[in-house]
N, C-alpha and C positions, 0 to 999 in steps of 0.2 A: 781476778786478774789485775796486774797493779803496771802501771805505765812502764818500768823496768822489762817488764815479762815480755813486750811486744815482739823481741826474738825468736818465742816461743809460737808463733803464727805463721804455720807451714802452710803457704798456699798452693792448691795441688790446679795443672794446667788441665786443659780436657785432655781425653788421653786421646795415643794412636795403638790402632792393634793391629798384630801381624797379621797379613793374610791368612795364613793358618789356622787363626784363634786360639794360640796358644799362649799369647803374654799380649800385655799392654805396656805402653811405654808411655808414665808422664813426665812434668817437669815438677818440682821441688822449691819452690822459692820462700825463702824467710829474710826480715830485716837484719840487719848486723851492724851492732853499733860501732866495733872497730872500723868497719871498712865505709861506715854512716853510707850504707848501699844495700844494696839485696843481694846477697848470693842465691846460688842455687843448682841444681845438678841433675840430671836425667835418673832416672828408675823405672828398672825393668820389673813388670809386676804379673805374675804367675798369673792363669786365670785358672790354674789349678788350686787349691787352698793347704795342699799336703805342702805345700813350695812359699818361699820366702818372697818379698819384695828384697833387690839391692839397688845398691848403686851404682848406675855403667858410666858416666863421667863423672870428670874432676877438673872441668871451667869455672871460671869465676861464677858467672850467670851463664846457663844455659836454657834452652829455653823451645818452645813449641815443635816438640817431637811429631816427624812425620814420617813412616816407612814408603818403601818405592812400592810400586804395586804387584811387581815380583816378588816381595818380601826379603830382598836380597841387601838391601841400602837402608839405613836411616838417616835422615836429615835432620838437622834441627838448626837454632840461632844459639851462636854462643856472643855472650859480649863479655870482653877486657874491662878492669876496672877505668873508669873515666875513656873507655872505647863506644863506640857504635858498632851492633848487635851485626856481624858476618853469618855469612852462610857454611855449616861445616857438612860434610856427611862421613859416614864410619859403616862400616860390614855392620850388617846386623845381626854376625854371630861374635862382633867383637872387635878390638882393635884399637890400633890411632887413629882420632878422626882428622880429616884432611879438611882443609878451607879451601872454599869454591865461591870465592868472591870475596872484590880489595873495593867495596863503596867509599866515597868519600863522607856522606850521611848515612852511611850504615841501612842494611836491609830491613825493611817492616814485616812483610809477609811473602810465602811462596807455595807454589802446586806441583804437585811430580805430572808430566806426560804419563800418558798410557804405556807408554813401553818401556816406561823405568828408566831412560839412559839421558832422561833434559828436564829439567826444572826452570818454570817460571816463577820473577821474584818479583815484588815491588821496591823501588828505593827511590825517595829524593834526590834530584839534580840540582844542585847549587850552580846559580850563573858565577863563570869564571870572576875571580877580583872578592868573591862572598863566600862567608861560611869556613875560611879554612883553606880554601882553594890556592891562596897565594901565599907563602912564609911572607912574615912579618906584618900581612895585613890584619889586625883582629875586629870586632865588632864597632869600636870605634874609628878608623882609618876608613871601613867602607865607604863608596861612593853613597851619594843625597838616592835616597828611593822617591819617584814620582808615582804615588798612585792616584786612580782614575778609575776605583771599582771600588765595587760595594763589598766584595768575600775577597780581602786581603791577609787574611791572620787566623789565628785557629790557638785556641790554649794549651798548654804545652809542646806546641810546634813554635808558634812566631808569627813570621811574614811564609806566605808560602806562595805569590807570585813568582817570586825569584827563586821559589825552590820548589817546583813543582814535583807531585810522586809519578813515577812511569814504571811501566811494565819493560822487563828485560827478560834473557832469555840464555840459559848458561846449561853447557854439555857437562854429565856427570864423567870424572873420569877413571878409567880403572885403577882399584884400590889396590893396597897391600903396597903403593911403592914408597918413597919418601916424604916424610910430609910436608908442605909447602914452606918456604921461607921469605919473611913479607919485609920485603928493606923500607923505610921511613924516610918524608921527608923530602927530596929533591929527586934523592935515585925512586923513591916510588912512581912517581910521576911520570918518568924517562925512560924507566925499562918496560919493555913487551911482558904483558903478562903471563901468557901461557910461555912464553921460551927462556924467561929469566927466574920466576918466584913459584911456579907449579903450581898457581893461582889461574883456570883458562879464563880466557878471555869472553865477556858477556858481551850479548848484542842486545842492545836498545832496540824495543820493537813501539814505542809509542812517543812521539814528540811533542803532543797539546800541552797548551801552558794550562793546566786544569790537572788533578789530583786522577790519577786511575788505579783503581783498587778493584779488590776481591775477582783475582784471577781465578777461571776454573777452565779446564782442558773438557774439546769435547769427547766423545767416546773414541772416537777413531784418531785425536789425537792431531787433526787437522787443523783444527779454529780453536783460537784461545780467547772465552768471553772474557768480560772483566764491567765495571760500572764506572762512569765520567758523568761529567756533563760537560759536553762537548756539541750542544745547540746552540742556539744562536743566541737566545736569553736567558743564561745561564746566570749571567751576573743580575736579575733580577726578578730571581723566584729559585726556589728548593728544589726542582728537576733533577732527579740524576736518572739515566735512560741504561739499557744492557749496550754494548757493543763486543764486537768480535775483529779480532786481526788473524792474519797468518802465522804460525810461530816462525815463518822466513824471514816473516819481516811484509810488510805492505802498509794499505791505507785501513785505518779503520773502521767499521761498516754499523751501522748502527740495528740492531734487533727488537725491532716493535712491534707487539702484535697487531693486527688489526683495530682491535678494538681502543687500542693506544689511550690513556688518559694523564693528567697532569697526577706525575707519584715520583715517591723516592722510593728508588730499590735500591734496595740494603746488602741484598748476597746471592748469585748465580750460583745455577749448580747443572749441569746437561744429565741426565738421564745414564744409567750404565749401560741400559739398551740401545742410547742412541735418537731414542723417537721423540724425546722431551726436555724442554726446557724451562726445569722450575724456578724459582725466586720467589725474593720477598718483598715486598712493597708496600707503602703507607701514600692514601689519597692525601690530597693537595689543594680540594676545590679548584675553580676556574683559574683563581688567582695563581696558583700555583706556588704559594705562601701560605693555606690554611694548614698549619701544622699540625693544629694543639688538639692535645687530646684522640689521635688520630691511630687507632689499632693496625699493627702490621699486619697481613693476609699474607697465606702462602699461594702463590698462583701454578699453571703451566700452562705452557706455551707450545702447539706442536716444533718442534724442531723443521723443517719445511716450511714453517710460516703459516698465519691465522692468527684464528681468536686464542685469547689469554682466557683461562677456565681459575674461576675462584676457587680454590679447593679449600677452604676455611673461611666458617664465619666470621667476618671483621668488625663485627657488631659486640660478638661475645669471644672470641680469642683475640690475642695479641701475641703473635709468634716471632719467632727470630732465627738467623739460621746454628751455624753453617751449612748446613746442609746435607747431610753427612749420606752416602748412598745408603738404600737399605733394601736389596734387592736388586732387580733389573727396571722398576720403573716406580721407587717410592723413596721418599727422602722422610730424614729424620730433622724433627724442630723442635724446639723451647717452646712453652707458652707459659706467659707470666699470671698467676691464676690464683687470684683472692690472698695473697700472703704466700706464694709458694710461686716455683717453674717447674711446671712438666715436662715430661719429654715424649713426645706423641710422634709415631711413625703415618705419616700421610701416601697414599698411592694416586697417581696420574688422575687414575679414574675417581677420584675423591674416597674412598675408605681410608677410615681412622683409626686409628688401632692406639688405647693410653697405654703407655707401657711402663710409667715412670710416675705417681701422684701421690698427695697425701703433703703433710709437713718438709717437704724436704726441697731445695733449691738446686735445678741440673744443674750442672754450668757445661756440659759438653758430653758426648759421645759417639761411640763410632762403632762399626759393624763388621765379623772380617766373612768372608766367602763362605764358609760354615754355617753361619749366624749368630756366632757367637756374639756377645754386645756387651761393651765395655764403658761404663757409665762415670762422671766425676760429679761430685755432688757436696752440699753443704748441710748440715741440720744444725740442732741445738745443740749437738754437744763435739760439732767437727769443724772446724773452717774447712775443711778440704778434704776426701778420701775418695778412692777408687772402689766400685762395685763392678759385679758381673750381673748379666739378670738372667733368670731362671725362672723359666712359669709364671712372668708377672711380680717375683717376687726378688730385691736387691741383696746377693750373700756378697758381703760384706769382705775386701780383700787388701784392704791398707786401715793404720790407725795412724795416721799423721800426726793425729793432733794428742794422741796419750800425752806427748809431754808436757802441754801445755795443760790437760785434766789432773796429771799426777803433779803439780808443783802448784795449781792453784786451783778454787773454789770457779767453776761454771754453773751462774744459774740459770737455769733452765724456764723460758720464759711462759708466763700463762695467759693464753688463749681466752678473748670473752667478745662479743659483741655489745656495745653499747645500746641501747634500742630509750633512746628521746621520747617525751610525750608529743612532741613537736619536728620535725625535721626526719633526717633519713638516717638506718641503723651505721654505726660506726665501726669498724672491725678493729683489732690494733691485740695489744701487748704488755702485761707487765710482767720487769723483772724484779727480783724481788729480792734485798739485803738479808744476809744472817739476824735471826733475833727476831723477836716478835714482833720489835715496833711499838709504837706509832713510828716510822718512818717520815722523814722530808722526801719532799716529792719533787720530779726533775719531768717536766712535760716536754719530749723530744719532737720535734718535727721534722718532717724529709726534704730534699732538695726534691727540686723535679720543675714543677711537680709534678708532672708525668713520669712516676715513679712509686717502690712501693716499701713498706719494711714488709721484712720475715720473721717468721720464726729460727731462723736460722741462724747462728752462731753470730755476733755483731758486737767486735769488741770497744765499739763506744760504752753501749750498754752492758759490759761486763765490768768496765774498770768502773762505772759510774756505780754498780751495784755494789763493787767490793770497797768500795769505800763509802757503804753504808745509806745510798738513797735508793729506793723504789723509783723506780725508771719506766715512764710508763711512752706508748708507742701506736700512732695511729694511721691509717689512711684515710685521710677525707675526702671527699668529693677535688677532684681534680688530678686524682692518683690514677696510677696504672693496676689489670689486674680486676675490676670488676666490670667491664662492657663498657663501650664507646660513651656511650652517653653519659655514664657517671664520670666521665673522665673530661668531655665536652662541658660540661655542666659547671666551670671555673670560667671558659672563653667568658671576657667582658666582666666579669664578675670578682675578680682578686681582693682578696678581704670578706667577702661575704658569708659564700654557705661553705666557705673552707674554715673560716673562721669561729661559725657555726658548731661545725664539726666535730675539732681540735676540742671546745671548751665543752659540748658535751660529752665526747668521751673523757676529759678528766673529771667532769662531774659525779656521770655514772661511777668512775672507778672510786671517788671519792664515799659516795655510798653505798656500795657491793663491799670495800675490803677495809675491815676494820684497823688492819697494821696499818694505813695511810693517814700522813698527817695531815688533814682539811688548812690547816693555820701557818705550814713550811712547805709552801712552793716555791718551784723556781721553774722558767720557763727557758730552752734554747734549740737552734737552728742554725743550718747552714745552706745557703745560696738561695732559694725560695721557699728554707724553711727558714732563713735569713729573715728573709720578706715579712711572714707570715710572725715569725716573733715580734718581730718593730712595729708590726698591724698591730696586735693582739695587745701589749704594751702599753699604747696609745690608747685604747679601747675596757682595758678590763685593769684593775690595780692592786689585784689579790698576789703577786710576785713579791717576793722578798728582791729577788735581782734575777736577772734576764744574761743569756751569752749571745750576742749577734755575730754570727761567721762568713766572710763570703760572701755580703748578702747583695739580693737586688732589692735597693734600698731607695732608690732617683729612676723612676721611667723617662722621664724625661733626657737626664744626663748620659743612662745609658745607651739612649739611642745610639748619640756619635764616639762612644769610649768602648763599648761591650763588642766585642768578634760576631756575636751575633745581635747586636743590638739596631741593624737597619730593619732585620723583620719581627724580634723575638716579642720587644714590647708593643708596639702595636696590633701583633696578632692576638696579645693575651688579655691586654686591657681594653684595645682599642685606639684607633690614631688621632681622636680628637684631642687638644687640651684641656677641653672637663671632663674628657674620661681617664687622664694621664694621672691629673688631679686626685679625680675622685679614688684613686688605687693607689695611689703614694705614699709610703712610710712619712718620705721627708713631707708630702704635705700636712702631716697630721702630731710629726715629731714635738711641737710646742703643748701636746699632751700629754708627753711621758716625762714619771715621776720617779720610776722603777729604775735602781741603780743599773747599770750597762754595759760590761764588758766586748766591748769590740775587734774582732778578729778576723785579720786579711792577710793578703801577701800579696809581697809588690811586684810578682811575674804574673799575676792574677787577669786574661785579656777576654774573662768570662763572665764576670763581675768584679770590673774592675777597681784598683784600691781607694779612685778618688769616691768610690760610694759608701767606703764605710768612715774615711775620712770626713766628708762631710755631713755623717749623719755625727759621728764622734762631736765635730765640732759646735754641732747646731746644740747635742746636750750640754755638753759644757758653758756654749754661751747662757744654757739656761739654768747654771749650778743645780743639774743632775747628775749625781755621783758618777763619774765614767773612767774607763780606762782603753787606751787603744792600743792594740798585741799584734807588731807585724812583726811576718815572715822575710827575711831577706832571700831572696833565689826563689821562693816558690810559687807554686802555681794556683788555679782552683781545685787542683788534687791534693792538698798538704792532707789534708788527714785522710787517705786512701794509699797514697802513693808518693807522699814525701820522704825528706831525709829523714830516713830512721832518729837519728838525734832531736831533728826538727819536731817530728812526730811524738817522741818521748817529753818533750817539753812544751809542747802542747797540751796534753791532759796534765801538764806537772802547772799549770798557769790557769787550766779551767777548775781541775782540784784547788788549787789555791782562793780563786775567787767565791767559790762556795762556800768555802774553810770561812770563811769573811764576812758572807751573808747569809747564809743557810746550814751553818755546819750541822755535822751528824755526831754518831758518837764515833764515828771510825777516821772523820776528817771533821777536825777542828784545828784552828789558826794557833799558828805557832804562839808559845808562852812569850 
């Protein structure tokens, strides 16, 4: 794959399936460098195999397909080029789709009611004068912000005091008539919306100045949960608790079981029988700050109220939702699991059932009244396709990514555990270039680091391959995906047995695979594999040149600059200043010799730009070769989810610095 191709990266959404279990419907998203955006378009996907996948819209970006429970309505988000993502829905035997909601920050996420005929959505509320609110005022004209709190900003959002997410509440209305028309501008503003633009009108069911998300309707369609933190020390710990409103509108009530403890729950789901109330949630110790390393558990909760029942080991899984129903009292979840996500059906009364494992990465699926189950998934040789499953086993019913196989070379990554005379075994990856080799070698590290690589299709490590280096890929101690404790086992320790790690599986791999070149390394990372490079650098001097991305790079600095830097760095290193110290890149940076390309972006409020700025500058004052590569506009997501352009010229800038100090025979430096 070569940085041009990234058009060719169809990413497929989890899917929705019709009641019936006769099709699945996902979304479609690829980069486009005309429109430097994503487009993308809903498809309806047989779960027959004699029957074709198509295409049922033609929006710019469309996006998280969801059927009513009637099976009579689909919903989904379209967004307008340079718009905010509306809510539309369309017959789901076809049609124009109609828009059901004029947000001024555009719709995040929504749930259908039990009875098909009302959808709840979430959207941010900009305080009047901000955001867009007023012609003529832009980002510079707004009034001075006073903050007075510790969680003011979030990356890729901003400030979110002043724009908080709330839950609303919007009647479907009947289809087949004309479809909405959305005036702009002053008349937007002025005209009634259900009697002027055939947009109805939403009701606001939540008014905390605090983020509420992950709405789900209960059985009977009476209480709509959702997750906040809407306690009283919110602004000074990671809590977020269930609550429940009326979809009429009331006060919000808060849902704790008995046995109540300091956690973050992630995703509500009620029971389709009514009797239960499951979620997912990660402990928090006392402090209600200990994060790290911290495995999600799926719990329930009777609905009636009581104890919360563990239904997953949190010691050895780490689950995620949505939640998807599967049955009258079992939900469906993720678990992140040695190199891989599963998709495991769990029931009230704790039975587990894998139904999804092996090399392959879920990203979503969902169950229709039949039991049909309709799976989205990633491997070695797919960013994205849709399966049905059958007996345990996934027949296969989209090829998203052919185009992407038929225009360029995918290698297929190989699986080895490292196993040290000393330390603990290391799992990881290599990909491996055309030709025998000896190969230069490119030792990649993960962000996280509560986080894991796959075997799964990762088109870092494809463009890195096809221009000729062995790319090799690990989890160390501190990742997700091997049990609590290996993952706990970094608190207080950054630089150590991670570091550890990282250089014995390039060792081992160094003596297992003869195409590797022992004498043409190169080392690079981004955000806390950032870290982890700038450590390693300081520390080991076998690099020809190093790429630092993103990184967290200053503990210290990032305390008051980072969106989470009031609890992030002293949960991981520790709050002392000889523990800040002793874990610091920048403490240690007058060790490094290894040339050093530096790369950030100046929307970046996750690891923010003044930390790769002044690790750049600390090299430079010490005439070690260096370069510094920002991004203008973008975030801590530029290579996931940046401007397509952005993103193309990124690998076209880290190819180049390779070219420069590491070439191969597929990338060498211009004559």
């Amino acid at each position: 794959m070569k940085p041009e191709q990234l058009p060719l990266l169809n990413s497929v959404s989890a899917p929705a399936i019709h009641p019936d279990g006769s099709k699945a419907v996902v979304s479609v998203i690829r980069p486009d460098f005309a429109a430097d955006s994503y487009i993308g378009q809903l498809w309806s996907v047989p779960l027959d195999t004699s029957k074709y996948p198509r295409r049922i819209t033609r929006g710019f970006r469309d996006s998280a397909p969801a059927f009513s429970p009637d099976g009579l309505v689909l919903a989904f988000l379209r967004a307008e080029p340079e718009g905010k993502a509306q809510l539309f829905v369309v017959e789901a035997a076809g049609g124009e789709p109609q828009r059901i909601t004029r947000q001024q920050a555009g719709v995040s996420s929504f749930a259908w009611a039990p009875d098909s005929r009302r959808i709840a959505f979430t959207a941010r509320v900009p305080d009047a004068g901000r955001y867009g609110t007023v012609d003529g005022v832009g980002p510079g004209s707004e009034d001075a912000r006073l903050i007075d709190t510790n969680q003011y900003r979030i990356n890729g959002v901003g400030y979110t005091t002043d724009q908080p997410q709330q839950l609303f509440m919007v009647d479907v209305p009947e289809l087949g008539g004309e479809p909405a028309v959305i005036p702009r501008g002053r008349a937007a503003r002025e005209q009634p919306a259900d009697q002027v633009t055939g947009v109805p009108q939403a009701r606001q069911l939540t008014f905390g100045a605090t983020d509420h998300e992950a709405p789900a309707f209960s059985a009977d369609g009476a209480h709509l949960f959702f997750v906040a933190t809407l306690h009283e020390t919110h602004d000074d710990d990671l809590v977020t608790n269930i609550y429940k409103v009326d979809p009429a509108g009331g006060q919000a009530v808060a849902v704790l079981p008995s046995n109540s403890r300091p956690q973050t729950v992630t995703a509500v789901r009620p029971s389709t029988d009514g009797q239960w109330i499951f979620y997912t949630a990660a402990d928090l110790g006392d402090s209600g700050r200990d994060f790290v390393g911290r495995n999600t558990a799926l719990y329930a909760m009777p609905s009636r109220g009581g104890e919360a029942v563990t239904l997953t080991d949190v010691e050895r899984l780490d689950v995620s939702g949505p939640l998807e129903p599967s049955g009258p009292d079992a939900v469906l979840v993720l678990n992140t699991a040695m190199g891989s996500v599963e998709l495991l059906e769990v029931s009230a009364s704790g039975n587990m059932t894998p139904l999804v494992h092996g090399s392959r990465v879920v990203t979503g699926a969902t169950v229709a009244a039949n039991g049909e189950t309709a799976v989205s998934f990633l491997d070695a040789s797919s960013a994205g396709d849709v399966a049905s499953l059958e007996r345990g086993e996934l027949r296969l019913l989209t090829d998203f990514s052919a185009v992407l196989r038929n225009n360029s070379r995918v290698s297929e990554p190989m699986e080895f555990v490292a196993e040290p005379a000393t330390g603990n075994p290391v799992h990881g990856w290599l990909v491996l270039p055309d030709g025998p080799g000896p190969h230069p070698v490119l030792l990649n590290i993960h962000g996280g680091p509560f986080s894991q690589y796959t075997g799964a299709f990762f088109d870092e490590a494809q463009v890195y391959a096809a221009a000729g280096y062995a790319v090799l890929m690990c989890n160390p101690r501190g990742s997700a995906g091997y049990g609590q404790s290996f993952a706990r086992a970094l608190k207080e320790k950054m630089g150590t047995v991670d570091m550890q790690d990282v250089l014995a599986f390039l060792d081992s791999a160094l003596g297992k695979f003869a195409s590797l070149d022992k004498d043409r390394l190169g080392i690079m990372g981004g955000s806390y594999g950032g870290y982890l490079t700038a450590w390693v650098i300081a520390h080991d001097h076998r690099f020809k040149a190093a790429i630092i991305e993103r990184g967290f790079l200053d503990p210290v600095s990032f305390t008051g600059s980072s969106d989470i830097g009031w609890f992030f760095g002293g949960e991981y290193t520790g709050g002392t200043p000889e523990q800040l110290a002793a874990q610091s890149p920048m403490a240690v940076v007058g060790a490094v010799t290894t040339p050093t390309l530096v790369i950030h972006s100046e929307n970046d409020l996750r690891c923010p730009i003044e930390q790769g700025q002044r690790y750049y500058n600390a090299l430079k004052q010490q005439d070690v070769e260096s370069a510094l590569l920002i991004f203008p506009g973008e975030d801590h997501e530029l290579s996931r989810s940046g401007t397509p352009h952005h993103r193309r010229q990124r690998f076209e800038r880290i190819l180049g610095w390779w070219a420069k100090h590491l070439p191969s025979d597929a990338n060498r430096p211009p004559e």
